[in-house]
C-alpha positions as semicolon CSV with decimal commas, in nm:
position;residue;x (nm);y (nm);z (nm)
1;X;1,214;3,496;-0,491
2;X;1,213;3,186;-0,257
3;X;1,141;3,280;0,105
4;X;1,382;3,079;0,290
5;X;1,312;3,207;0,604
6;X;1,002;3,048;0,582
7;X;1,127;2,715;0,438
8;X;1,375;2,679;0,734
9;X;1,071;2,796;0,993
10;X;0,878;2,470;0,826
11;X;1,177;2,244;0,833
12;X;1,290;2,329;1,223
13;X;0,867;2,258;1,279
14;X;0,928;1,958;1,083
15;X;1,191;1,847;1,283
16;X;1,079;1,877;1,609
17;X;0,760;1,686;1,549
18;X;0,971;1,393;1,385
19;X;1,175;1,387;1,756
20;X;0,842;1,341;1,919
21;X;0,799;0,989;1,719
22;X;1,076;0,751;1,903
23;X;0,922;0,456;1,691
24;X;1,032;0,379;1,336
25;X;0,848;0,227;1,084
26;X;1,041;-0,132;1,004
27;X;1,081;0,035;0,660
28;X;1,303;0,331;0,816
29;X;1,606;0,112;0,819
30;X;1,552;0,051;0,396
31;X;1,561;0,392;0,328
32;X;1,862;0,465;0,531
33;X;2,060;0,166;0,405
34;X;2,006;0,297;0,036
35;X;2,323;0,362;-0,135
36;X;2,430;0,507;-0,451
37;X;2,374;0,805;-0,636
38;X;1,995;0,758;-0,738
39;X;1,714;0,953;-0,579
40;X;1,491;0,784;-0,345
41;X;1,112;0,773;-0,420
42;X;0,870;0,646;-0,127
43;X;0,507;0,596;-0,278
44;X;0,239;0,470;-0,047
45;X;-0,135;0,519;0,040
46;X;-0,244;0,878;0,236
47;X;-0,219;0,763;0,614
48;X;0,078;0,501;0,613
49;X;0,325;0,741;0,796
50;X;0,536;0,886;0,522
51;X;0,556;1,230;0,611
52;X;0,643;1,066;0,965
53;X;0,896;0,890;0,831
54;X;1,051;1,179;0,661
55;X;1,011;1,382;0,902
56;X;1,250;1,113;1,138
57;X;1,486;1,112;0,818
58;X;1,537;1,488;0,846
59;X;1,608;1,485;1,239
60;X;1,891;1,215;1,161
61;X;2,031;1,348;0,872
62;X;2,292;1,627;0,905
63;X;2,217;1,947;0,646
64;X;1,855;1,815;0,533
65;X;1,574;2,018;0,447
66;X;1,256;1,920;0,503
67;X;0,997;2,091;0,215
68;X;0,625;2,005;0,188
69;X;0,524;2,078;-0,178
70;X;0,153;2,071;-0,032
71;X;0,176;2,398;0,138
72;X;0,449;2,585;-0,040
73;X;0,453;2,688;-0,407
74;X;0,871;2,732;-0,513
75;X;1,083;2,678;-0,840
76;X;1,206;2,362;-0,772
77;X;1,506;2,311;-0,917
78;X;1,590;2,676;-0,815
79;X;1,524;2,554;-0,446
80;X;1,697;2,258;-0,511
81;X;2,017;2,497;-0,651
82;X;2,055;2,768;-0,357
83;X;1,970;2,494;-0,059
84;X;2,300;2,318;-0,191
85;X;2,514;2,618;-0,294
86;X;2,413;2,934;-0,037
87;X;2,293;2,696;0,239
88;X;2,506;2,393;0,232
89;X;2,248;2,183;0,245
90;X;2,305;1,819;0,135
91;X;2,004;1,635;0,153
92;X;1,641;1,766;0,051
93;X;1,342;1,563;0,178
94;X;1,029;1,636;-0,024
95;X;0,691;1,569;0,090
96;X;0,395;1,494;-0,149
97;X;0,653;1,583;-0,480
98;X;0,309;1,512;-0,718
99;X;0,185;1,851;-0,577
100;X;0,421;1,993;-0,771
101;X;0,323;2,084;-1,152
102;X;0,631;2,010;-1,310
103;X;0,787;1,752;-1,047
104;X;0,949;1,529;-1,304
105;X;1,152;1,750;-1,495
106;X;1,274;1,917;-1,200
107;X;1,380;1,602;-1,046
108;X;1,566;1,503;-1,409
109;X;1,728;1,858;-1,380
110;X;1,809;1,843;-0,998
111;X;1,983;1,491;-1,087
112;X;2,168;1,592;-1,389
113;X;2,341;1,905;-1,276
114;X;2,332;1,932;-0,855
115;X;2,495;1,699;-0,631
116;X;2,254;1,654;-0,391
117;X;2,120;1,361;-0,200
118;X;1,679;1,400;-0,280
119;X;1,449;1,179;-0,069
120;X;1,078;1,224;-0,201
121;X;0,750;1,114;-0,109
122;X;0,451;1,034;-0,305
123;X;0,034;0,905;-0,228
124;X;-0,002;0,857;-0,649
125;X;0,247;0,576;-0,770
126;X;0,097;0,677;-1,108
127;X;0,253;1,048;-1,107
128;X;0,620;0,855;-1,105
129;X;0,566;0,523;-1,324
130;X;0,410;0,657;-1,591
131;X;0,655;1,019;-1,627
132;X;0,684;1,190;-1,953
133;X;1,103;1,184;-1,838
134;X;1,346;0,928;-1,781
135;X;1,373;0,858;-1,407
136;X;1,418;0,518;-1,429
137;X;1,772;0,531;-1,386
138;X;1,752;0,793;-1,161
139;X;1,554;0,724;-0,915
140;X;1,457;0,429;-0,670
141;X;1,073;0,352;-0,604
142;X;0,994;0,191;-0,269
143;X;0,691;0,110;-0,149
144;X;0,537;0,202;0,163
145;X;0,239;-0,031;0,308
146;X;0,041;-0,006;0,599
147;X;0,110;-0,192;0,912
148;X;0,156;-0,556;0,911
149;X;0,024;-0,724;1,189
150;X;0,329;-0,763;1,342
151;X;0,396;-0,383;1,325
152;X;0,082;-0,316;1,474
153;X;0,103;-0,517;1,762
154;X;0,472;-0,338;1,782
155;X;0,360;0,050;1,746
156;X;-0,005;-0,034;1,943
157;X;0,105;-0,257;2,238
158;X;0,525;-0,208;2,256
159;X;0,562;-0,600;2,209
160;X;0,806;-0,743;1,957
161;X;0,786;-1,068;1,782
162;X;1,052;-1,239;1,568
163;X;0,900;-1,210;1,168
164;X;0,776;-1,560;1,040
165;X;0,922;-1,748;0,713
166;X;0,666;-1,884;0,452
167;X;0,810;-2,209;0,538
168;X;0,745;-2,192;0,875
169;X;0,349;-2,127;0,865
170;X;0,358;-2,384;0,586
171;X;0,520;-2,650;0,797
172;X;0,343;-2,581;1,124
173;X;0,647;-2,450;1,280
174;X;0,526;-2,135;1,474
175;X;0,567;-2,101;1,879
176;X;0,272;-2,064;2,063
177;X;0,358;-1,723;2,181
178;X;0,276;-1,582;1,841
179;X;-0,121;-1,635;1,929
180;X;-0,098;-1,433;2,228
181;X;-0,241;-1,164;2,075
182;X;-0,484;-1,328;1,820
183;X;-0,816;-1,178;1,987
184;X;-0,656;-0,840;1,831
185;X;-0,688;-0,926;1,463
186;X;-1,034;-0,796;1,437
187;X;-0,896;-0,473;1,575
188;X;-0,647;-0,477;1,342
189;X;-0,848;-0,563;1,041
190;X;-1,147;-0,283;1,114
191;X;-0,821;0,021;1,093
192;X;-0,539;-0,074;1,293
193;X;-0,352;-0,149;0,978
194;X;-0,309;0,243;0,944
195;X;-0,086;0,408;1,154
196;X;-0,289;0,663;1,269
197;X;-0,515;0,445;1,420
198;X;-0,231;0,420;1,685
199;X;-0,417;0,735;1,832
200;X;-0,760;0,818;1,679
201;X;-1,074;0,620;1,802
202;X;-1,239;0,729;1,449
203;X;-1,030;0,556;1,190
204;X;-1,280;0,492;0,946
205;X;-1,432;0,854;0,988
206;X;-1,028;0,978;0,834
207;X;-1,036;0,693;0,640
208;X;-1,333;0,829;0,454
209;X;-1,152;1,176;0,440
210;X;-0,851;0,996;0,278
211;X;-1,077;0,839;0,034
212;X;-1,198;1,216;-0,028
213;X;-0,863;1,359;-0,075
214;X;-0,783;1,074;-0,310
215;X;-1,042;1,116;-0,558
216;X;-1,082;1,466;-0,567
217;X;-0,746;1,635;-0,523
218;X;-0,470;1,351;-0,570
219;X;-0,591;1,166;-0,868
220;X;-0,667;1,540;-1,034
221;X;-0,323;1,626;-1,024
222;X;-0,181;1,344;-1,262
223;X;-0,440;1,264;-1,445
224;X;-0,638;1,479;-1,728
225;X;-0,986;1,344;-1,593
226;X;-1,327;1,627;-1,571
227;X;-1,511;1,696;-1,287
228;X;-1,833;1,470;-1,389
229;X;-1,559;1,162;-1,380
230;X;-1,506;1,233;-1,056
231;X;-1,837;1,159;-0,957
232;X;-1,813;0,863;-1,150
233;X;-1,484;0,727;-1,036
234;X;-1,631;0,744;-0,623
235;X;-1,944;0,569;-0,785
236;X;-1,730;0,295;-0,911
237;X;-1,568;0,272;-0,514
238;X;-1,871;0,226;-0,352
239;X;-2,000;-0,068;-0,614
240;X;-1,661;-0,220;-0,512
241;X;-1,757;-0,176;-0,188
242;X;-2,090;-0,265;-0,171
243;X;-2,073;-0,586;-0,322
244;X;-1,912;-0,901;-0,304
245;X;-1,596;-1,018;-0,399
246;X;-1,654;-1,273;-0,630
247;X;-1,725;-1,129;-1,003
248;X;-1,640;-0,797;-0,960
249;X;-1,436;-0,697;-1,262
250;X;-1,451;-0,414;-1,579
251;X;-1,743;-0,593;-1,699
252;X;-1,959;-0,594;-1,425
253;X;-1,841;-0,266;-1,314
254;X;-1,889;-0,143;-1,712
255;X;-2,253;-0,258;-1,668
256;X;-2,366;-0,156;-1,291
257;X;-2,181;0,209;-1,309
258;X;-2,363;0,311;-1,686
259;X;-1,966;0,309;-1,810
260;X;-1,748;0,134;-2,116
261;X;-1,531;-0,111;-2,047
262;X;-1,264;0,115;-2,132
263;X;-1,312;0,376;-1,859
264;X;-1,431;0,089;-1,602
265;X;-1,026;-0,035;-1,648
266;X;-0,918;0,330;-1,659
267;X;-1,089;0,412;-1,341
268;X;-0,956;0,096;-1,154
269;X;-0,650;0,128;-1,239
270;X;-0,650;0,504;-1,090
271;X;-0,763;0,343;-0,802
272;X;-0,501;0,088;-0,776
273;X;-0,204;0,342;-0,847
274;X;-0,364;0,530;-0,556
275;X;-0,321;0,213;-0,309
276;X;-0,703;0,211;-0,255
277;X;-0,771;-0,171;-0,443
278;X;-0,563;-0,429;-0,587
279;X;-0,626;-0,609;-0,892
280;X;-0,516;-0,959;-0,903
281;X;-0,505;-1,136;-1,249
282;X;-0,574;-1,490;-1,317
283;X;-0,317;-1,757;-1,394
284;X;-0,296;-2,021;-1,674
285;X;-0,383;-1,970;-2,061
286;X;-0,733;-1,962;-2,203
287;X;-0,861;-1,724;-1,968
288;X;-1,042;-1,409;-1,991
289;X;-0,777;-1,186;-1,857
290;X;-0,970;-0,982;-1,663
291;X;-0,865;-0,917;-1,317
292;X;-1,022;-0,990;-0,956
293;X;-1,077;-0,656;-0,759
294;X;-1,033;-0,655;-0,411
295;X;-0,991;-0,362;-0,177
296;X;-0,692;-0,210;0,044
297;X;-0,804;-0,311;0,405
298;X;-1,006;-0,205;0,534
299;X;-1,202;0,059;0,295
300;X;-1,435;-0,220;0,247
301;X;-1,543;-0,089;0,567
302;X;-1,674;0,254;0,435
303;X;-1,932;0,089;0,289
304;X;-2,060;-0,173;0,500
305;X;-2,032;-0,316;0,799
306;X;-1,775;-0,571;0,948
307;X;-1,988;-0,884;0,958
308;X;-2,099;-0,828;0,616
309;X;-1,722;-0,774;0,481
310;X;-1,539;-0,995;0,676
311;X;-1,519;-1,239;0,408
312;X;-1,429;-1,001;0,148
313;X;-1,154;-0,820;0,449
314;X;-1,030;-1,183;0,462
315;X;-0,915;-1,146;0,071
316;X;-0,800;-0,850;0,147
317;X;-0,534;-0,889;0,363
318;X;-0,349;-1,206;0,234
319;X;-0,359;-1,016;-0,084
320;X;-0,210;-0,688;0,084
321;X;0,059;-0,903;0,276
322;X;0,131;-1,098;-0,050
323;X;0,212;-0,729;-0,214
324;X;0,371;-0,592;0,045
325;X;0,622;-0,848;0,014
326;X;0,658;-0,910;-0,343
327;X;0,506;-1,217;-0,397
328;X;0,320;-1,257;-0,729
329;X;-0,016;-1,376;-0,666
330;X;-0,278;-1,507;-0,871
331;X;-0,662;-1,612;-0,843
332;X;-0,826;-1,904;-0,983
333;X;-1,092;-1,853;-1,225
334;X;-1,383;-2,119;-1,140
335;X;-1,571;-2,349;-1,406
336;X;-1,931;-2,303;-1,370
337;X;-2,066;-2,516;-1,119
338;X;-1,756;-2,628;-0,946
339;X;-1,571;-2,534;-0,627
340;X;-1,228;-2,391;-0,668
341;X;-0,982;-2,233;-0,450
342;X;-0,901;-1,869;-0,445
343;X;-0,550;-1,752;-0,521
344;X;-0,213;-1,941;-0,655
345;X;0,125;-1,826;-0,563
346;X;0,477;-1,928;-0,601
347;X;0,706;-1,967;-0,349
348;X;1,049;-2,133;-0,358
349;X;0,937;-2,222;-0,702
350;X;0,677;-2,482;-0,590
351;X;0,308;-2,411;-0,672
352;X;0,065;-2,294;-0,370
353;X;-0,298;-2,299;-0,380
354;X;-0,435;-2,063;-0,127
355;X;-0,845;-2,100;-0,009
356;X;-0,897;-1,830;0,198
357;X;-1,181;-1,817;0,491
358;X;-1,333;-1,944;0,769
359;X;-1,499;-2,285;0,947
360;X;-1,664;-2,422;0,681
361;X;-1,368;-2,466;0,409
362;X;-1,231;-2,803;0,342
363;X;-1,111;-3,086;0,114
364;X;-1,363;-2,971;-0,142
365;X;-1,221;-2,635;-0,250
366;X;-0,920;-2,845;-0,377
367;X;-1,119;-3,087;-0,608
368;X;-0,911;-3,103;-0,939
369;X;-0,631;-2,895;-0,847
370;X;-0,261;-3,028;-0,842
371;X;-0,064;-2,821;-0,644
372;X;0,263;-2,882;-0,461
373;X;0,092;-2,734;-0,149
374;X;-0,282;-2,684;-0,078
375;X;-0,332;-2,454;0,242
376;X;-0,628;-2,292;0,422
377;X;-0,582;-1,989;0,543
378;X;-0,873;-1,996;0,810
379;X;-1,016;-1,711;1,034
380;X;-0,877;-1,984;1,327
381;X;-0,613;-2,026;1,603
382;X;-0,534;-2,357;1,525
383;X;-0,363;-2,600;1,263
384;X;-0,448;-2,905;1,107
385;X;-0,416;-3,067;0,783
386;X;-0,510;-2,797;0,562
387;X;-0,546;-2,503;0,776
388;X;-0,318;-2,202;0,917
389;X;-0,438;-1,943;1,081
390;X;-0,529;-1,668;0,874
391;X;-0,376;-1,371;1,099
392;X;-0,028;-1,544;1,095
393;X;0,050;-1,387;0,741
394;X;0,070;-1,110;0,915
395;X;0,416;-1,190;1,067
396;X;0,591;-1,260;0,766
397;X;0,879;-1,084;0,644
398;X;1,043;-1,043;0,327
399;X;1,365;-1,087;0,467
């Protein structure tokens, strides 16, 4: 028996906290432009805003129920049946749908046989790519990142700047109003990228809680991994964290964490599908394809301190802003010896080689490489040559 007096108690809460947000995420207006038939999945890291954001869905959308499948236990597809026929209801808006046991055959069922608008939400990408069931061509995936730096400097100050093209950092064509707030990179870098940071002093004490949560209760739930792994797969975090960003990779992780090769991948790739690293593979034949591991921004920061992993924050976010728009991106493997540039990326289908960092960068990190453009992306507030500041990426749009 589903208690729907309970349900509807949780949805009218639901509601009236979602009023209380009068900002929108710049995502908001890609989930309510989505048409068609097809459910819509939004997967993102703990802490980005998606229950927010559904939350704001459900106060604009006439006959939606809001259900959190984190604190209520139901038959799904039963839920799914009586909201539509006894209760009218035409959307459903379900929060955290991998806390469900059987999520994916409910959804195939709920698709199949109720018409129904679903809206779903999701911290562990890996619970809906890798389904036993075929919801590929029933369902949407989006992807929900954390604040650009535009965004942040919208939700955290109330300003609003126009988004950047590629083209337009490339070509030194940026108005000087967009380094008005520059000094508030660092900010934005050490947490700010989260919403919550918006109102919490201690962002990397709930970052460490997210982390937590993560590890031991999302990654659990879709994956057939023991308690000792655990352990393991938080030891394999912190040698991330701990240590520099050049050469981290299965095999060094395989030999500093006492694991194979095997589970090393396994583990990082758990990691990944959680939004807590990126891997970033390298481009060209002959290589050893194993991939470059960087870090979400900023959980470097859980493990040591800012001056320590600025450099390796650096990485971090042009890789994050690369993602979060699409953009393949690729890293440079090095010959032994020689001084080569980080990452390679394509864009307008013209080659760009990317050296990320600060003061000291220059001609030499391009020696040998042919490129159609060769950019530094500096920890600076001013152009020249080769450089762009580095906090600029964090105006572009995909748009």
């Amino acid at each position: 028996m589903i208690d729907f007096k309970a349900i509807f108690e949780y949805d009218r809460l639901a509601k009236e906290e979602g009023k209380k947000y009068q900002k929108r995420r710049f995502f908001y207006n890609e989930i309510v432009q989505t048409q068609g038939k097809h459910f819509t999945g939004i997967l993102g890291a703990r802490g980005v805003g998606k229950t927010i954001l559904l939350k704001q869905l459900a106060c604009e959308q006439p006959q939606s129920l809001y259900v959190s499948l984190d604190a209520v236990d139901v038959d799904l597809f039963e839920l799914a049946k009586k909201a539509k026929e006894e209760f009218k209801i035409q959307s459903l808006l379900l929060d955290e749908v991998h806390f469900h046991p059987r999520f994916q055959e409910n959804l195939k069922k709920i698709y199949d046989f109720l018409d129904i608008q679903v809206i779903f939400t999701s911290s562990i990408a890996l619970a809906l790519i890798e389904s036993q069931y075929d919801l590929s061509r029933r369902v949407l995936l989006k992807k929900l990142y954390p604040f650009s730096f535009r965004e942040y400097l919208y939700f955290k100050y109330d300003v609003e700047f126009p988004s950047l093209t590629f083209d337009q950092i490339i070509q030194k064509e940026v108005d000087s109003k967009f380094f008005s707030y520059s000094q508030n990179f660092s900010d934005y870098l050490q947490g700010g990228i989260f919403p919550f940071a918006i109102e919490e002093p201690f962002v990397l004490d709930l970052l460490k809680n997210v982390a937590a949560k993560v590890i031991r209760k999302d990654i659990p739930r879709v994956t057939d991994i023991s308690v000792s792994e655990i352990e393991i797969i938080e030891k394999v975090l912190q040698f991330i964290g701990t240590s520099g960003i050049d050469g981290i990779n299965y095999s060094s992780i395989s030999q500093n964490c006492g694991i194979t090769k095997y589970k090393a991948q396994q583990y990082v790739e758990l990691l990944e599908k959680a939004f807590i690293i990126h891997q970033i593979f390298p481009k060209g034949t002959n290589v050893l394809k194993e991939p470059k591991i960087l870090m979400a921004v900023p959980y470097r920061l859980l493990y040591t301190d800012f001056q320590r992993a600025l450099g390796g924050l650096r990485e971090d976010f042009l890789v994050e802003m690369m993602r979060s728009l699409g953009k393949e991106i690729y890293y440079l493997k090095s010959t032994r010896g020689q001084k080569t540039p980080d990452y390679l990326l394509t864009h307008q289908q013209k080659n760009v080689v990317v050296e990320v960092g600060g003061k000291g960068k220059g001609r030499q990190q391009f020696k040998g490489i042919v490129p159609d453009q060769k950019i530094i992306a500096a920890d600076a507030v001013t152009f020249d040559e080769l450089r762009r500041p580095l906090f600029l990426f964090g105006f572009l749009s995909d748009k």
